[in-house]
C-alpha positions as CSV (number, residue, x, y, z in Angstrom):
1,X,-84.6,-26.8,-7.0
2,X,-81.1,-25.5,-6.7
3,X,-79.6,-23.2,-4.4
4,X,-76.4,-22.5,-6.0
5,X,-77.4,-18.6,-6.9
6,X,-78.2,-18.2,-3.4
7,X,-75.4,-19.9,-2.0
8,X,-73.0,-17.6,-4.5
9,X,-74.8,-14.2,-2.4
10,X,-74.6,-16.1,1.0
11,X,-70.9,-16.7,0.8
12,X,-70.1,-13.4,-0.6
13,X,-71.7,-11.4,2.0
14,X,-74.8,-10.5,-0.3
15,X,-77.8,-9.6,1.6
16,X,-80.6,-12.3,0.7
17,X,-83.8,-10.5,-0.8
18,X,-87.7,-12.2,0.3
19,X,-87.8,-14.0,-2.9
20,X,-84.6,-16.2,-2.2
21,X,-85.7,-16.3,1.0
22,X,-88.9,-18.0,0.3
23,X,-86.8,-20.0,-2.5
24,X,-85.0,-21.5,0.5
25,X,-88.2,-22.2,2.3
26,X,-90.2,-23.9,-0.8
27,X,-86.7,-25.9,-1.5
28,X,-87.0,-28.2,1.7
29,X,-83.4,-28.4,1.5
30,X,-82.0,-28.4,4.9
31,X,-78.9,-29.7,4.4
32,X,-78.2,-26.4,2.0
33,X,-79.3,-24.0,3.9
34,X,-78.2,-25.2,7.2
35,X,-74.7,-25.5,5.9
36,X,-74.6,-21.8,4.7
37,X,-76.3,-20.5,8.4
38,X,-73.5,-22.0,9.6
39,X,-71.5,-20.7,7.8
40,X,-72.4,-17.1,8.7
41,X,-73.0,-18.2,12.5
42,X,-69.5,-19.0,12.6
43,X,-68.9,-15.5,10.6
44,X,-70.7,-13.3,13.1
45,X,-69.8,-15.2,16.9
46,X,-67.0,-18.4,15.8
47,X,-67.7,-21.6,18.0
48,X,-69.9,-19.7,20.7
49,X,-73.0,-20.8,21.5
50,X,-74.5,-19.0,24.3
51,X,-76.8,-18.9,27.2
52,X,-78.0,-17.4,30.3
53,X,-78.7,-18.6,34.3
54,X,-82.2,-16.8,34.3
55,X,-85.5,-17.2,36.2
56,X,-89.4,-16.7,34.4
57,X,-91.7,-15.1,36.4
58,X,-95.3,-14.4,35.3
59,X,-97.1,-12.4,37.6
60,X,-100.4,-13.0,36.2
61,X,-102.3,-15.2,33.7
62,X,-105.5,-12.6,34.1
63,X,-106.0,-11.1,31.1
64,X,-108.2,-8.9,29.0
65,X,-107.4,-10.7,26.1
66,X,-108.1,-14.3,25.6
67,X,-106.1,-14.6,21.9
68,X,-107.3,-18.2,20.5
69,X,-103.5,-19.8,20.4
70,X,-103.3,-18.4,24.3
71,X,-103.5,-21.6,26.0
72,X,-101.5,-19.6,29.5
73,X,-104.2,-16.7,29.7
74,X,-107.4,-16.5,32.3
75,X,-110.5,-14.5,32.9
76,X,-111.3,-13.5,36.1
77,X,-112.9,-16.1,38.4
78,X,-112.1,-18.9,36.1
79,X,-110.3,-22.2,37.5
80,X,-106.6,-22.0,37.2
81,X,-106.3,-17.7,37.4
82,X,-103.9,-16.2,39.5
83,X,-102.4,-13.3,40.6
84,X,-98.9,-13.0,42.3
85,X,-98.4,-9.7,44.7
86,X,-95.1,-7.6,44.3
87,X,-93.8,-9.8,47.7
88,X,-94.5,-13.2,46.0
89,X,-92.4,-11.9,43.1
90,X,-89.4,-11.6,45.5
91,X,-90.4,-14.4,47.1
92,X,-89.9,-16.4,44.6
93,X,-86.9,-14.8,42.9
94,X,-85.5,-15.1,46.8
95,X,-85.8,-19.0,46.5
96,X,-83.9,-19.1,43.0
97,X,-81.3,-16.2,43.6
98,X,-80.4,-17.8,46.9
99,X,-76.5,-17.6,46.7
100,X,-77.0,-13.9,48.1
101,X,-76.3,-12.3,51.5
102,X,-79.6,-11.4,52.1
103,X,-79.4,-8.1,50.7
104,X,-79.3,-9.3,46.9
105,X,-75.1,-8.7,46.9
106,X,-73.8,-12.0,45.4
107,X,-71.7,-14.2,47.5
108,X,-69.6,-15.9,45.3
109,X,-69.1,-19.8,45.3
110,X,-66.2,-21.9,44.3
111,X,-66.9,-21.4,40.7
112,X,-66.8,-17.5,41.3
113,X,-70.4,-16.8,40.0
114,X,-74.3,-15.9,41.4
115,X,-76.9,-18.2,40.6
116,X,-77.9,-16.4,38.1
117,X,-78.1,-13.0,36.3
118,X,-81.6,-12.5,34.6
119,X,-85.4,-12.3,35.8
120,X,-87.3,-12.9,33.0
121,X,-90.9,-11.0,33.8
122,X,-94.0,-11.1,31.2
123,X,-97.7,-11.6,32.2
124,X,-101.4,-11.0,31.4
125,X,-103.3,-8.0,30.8
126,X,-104.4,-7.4,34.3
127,X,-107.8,-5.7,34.1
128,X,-107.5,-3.9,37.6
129,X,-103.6,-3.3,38.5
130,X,-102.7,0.0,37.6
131,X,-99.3,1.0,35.8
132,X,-98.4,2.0,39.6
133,X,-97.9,-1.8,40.4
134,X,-95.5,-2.4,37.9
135,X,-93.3,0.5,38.6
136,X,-93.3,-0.8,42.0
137,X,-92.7,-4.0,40.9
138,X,-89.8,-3.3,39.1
139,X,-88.3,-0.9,41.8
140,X,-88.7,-3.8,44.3
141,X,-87.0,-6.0,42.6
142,X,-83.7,-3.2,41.7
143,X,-83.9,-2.6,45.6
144,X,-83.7,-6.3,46.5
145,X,-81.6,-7.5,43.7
146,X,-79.3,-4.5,42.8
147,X,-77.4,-6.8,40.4
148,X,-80.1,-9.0,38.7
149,X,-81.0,-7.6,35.3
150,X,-84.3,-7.0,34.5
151,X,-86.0,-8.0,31.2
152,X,-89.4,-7.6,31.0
153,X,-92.6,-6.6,29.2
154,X,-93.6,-7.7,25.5
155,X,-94.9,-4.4,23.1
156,X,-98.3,-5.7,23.6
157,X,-97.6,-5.4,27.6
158,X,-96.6,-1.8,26.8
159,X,-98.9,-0.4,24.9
160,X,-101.5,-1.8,27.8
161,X,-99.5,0.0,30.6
162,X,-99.9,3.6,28.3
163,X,-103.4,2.9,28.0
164,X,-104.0,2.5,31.4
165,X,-101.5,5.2,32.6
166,X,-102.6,8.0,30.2
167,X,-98.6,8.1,29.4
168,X,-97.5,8.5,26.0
169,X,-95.4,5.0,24.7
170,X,-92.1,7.2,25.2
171,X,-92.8,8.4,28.5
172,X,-94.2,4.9,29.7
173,X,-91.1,3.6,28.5
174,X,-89.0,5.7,30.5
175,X,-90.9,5.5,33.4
176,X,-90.3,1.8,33.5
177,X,-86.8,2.4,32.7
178,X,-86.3,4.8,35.5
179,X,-87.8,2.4,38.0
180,X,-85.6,-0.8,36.7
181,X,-86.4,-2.0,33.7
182,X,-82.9,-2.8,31.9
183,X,-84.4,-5.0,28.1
184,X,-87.7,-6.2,26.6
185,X,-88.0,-9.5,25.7
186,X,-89.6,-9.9,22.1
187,X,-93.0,-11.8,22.9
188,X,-96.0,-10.7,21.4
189,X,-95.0,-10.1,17.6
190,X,-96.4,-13.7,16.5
191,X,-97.0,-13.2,13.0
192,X,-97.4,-9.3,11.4
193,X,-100.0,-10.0,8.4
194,X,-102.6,-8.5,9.0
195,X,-105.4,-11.2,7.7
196,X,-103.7,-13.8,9.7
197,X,-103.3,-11.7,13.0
198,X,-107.1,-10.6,12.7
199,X,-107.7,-14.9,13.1
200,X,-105.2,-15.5,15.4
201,X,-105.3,-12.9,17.7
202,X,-107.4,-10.0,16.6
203,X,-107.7,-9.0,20.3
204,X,-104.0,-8.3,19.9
205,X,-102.3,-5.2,18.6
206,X,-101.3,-5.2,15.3
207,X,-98.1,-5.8,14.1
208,X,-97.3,-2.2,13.0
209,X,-98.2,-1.2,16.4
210,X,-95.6,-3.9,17.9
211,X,-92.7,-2.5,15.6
212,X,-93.9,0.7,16.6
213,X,-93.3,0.1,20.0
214,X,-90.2,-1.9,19.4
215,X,-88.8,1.6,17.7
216,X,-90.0,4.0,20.3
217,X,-88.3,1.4,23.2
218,X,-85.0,1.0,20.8
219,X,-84.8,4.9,20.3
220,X,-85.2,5.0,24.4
221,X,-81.9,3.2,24.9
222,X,-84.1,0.0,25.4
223,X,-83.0,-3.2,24.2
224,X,-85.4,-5.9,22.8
225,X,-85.3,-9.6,21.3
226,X,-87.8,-10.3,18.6
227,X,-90.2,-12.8,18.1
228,X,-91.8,-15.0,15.5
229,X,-95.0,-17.7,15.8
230,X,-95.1,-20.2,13.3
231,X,-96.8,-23.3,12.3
232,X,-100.3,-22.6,13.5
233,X,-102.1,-21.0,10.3
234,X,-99.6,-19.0,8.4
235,X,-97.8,-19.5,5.3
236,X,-93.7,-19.2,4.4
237,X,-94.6,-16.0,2.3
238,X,-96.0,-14.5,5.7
239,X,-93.1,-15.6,7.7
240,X,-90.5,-14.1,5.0
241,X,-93.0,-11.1,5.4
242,X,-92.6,-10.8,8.8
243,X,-88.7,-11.3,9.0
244,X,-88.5,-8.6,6.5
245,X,-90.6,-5.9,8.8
246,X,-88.0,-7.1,11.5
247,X,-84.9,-6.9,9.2
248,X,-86.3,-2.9,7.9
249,X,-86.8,-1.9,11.8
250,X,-83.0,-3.2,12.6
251,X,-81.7,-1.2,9.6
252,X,-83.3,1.8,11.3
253,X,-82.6,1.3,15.0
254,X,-79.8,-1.2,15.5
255,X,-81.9,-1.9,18.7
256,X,-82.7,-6.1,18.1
257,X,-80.2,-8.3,20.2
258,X,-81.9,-11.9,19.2
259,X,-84.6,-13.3,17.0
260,X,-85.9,-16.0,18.7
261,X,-88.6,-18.5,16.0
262,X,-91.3,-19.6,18.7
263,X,-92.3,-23.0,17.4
264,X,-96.3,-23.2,17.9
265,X,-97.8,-25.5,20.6
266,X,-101.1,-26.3,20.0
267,X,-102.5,-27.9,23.0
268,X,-105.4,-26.3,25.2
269,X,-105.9,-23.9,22.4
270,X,-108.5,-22.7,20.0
271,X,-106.5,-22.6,16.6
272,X,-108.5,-25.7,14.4
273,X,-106.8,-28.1,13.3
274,X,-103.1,-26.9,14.0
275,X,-100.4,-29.3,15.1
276,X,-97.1,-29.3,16.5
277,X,-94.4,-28.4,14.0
278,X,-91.9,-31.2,12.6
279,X,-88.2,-30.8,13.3
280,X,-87.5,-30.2,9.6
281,X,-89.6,-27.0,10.0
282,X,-88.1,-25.8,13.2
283,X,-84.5,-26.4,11.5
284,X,-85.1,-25.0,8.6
285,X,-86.9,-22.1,9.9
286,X,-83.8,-21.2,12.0
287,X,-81.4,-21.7,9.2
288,X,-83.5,-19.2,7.0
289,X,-83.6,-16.7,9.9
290,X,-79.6,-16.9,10.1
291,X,-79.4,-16.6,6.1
292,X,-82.4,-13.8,5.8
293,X,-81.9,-11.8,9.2
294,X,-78.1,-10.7,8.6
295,X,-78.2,-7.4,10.4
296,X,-79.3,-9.7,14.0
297,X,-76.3,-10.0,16.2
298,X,-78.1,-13.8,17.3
299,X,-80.5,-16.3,16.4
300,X,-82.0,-18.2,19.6
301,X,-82.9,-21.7,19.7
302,X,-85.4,-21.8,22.2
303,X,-85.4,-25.2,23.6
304,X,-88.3,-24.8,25.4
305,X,-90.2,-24.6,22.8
306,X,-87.8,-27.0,20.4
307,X,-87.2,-29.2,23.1
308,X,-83.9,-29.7,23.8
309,X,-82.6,-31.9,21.2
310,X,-84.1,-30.2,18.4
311,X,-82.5,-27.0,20.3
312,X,-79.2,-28.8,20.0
313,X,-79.1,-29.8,16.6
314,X,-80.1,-26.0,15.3
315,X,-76.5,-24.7,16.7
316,X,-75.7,-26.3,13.9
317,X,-78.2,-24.8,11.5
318,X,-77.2,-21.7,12.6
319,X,-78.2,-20.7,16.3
320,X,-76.0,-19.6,18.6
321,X,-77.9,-19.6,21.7
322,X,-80.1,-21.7,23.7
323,X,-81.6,-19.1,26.2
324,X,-81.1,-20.3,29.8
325,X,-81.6,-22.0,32.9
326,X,-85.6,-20.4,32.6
327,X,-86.5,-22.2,36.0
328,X,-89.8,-21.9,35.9
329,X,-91.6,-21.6,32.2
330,X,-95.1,-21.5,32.4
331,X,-96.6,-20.3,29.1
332,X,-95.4,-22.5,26.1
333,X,-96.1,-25.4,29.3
334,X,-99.8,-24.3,29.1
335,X,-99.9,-25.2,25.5
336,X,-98.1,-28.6,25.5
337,X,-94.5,-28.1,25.5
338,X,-92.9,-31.4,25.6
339,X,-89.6,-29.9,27.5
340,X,-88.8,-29.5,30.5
341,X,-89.3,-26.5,33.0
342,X,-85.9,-25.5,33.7
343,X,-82.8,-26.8,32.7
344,X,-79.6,-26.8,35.2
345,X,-76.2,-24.7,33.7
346,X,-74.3,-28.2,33.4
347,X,-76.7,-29.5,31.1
348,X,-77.0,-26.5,28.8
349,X,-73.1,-26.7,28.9
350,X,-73.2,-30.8,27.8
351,X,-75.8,-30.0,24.9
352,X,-73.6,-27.1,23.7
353,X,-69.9,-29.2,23.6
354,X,-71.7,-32.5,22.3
355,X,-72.4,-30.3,19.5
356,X,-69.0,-29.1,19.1
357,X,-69.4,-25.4,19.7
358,X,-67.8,-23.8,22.8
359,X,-70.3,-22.9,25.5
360,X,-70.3,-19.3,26.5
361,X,-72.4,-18.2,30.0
362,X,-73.4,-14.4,29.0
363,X,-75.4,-12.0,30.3
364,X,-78.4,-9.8,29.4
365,X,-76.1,-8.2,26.5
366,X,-74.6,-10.9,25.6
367,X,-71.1,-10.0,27.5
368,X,-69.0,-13.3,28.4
369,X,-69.3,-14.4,31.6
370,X,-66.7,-16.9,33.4
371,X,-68.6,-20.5,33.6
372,X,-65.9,-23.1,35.0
């Protein structure tokens, strides 16, 4: 199959419809279409490659839906549930954010910078906390960490709190603002057909009510990353389907910072059959993102979920960041991540140069931070 009409739109700046899209997917031909995502990486951010010193917290694993590729969530009672209380959660950002003076002011070390800048916070549908708890949540954290950004809650995690707070989705939003909140991550999307949702998760909301929500958080000065799940049950028609929903909703809103391809991790879950993905799959699916997805500021290659080799080799298929420090990942763990738990900033650094792209500390919006 050749790519040469394709690679004619891609390097004259021609937006890429779903059909040449999938075209690129059915092809199998990596080597093409990573060369042309790099190609417009290097277009949109040069060299860079970025990445974050942040911290994952999940408060919970308690949750009122048990989706069948959820190998992180609990029921009450059952072995392995947990609950942290709003002091554990500062506890334990305490312990990471340690280069402080107590009062959550950075002291600043011989390289000039905090540990780090980001608390990454996403959980369980608790069936008993009310939306109180998270507000206080949030403001405890802003009170004890006045300069540690906050980025937390997937759509599905919001729609919950207006449920259980009577709120509408705008004014749940801006509560959560008000009390701290500073981004969303972009969790919960997994895959937007409906047929396909209704077997993975049909305890989920759907994916119109995700992009809802996305919208409604954008249009609130709220800033979000988006998600995708693949390699579980879906096909390369659903995932162009999907990217498309996401590419429509950036059109309108401007409001996307990252799309971030979440490899799936079958492992403890309840999806027959399904495997890990292959590293073809995983690179290709980023360098179709890059090509397809031309109105997203970044493309993340989530080592976590890659692993960190894999994560390295898609900066050059089109990524150009690898997330962060994370610390302390729990969910993807659940199912069988093969990774690591945390990666220190001197290793995210070596993967990025070994590559050949410059390594750029950010924070939450992406703004340069000094690293040496």
């Amino acid at each position: 199959m050749s790519l040469r009409r394709i690679e004619k739109k891609v390097l004259s700046g021609k937006r890429l419809s779903p059909s040449e899209a999938l075209e690129l997917f059915e092809s199998n031909d990596i080597f093409t279409a990573g060369r042309l995502a790099a190609h417009v990486a290097r277009n949109k951010n040069g060299k860079r490659a970025y990445f974050i010193r942040n911290h994952h917290i999940n408060p919970s694993n308690i949750c009122v839906n048990r989706c069948r590729f959820c190998a992180f969530s609990r029921s009450e009672g059952d072995r392995g549930a947990y609950e942290l209380s709003i002091r554990g959660i500062i506890s334990k950002i305490r312990k990471w954010y340690s280069n402080t003076d107590g009062k959550g002011k950075p002291r600043r070390g011989k390289n000039g910078n905090e540990v780090h800048c980001e608390v990454h916070i996403v959980g369980g549908l608790h069936p008993h906390r009310p939306f109180d708890y998270y507000l206080q949540m949030l403001s405890e954290i802003r009170r004890t960490f006045p300069e540690l950004h906050i980025k937390a809650f997937t759509a599905v995690e919001i729609d919950y709190f207006s449920k259980i707070s009577g709120l509408s989705l705008r004014d749940t939003l801006l509560a959560l603002k008000n009390a701290g909140l500073g981004s969303m991550p972009g969790g919960g999307a997994e895959i937007f057909n409906g047929r396909v949702r209704n077997k993975l998760c049909p305890e989920k909301i759907s994916g119109a009510r995700w992009l809802r929500i996305m919208e409604t958080a954008h249009r609130a000065g709220i800033r979000s990353n988006a998600t995708m799940l693949y390699g579980h049950i879906e096909t390369y028609k659903h995932r162009v389907e999907h990217m498309l929903k996401l590419r429509e909703l950036q059109d309108k809103t401007g409001g996307f910072q990252a799309f971030i391809p979440l490899s799936f991790h079958p492992v403890n879950t309840e999806v027959p059959g399904a495997k890990y993905t292959s590293g073809t799959d995983d690179l290709m699916t980023i360098a179709v993102s890059r090509l397809f997805l031309d109105n997203f500021p970044h493309i993340k290659a989530y080592w976590v979920m890659l692993g960190e080799k894999i994560a390295q080799l898609a900066l050059l298929f089109g990524a150009d960041d690898m997330d962060g420090t994370i610390i302390e990942e729990k969910i993807t763990h659940s199912a069988g991540a093969l990774s690591g738990n945390a990666m220190s900033k001197a290793a995210l650094v070596h993967l990025i140069e070994k590559a050949g792209r410059v390594a750029v500390e950010r924070d939450s919006f992406y703004n340069a931070r000094v690293i040496n």
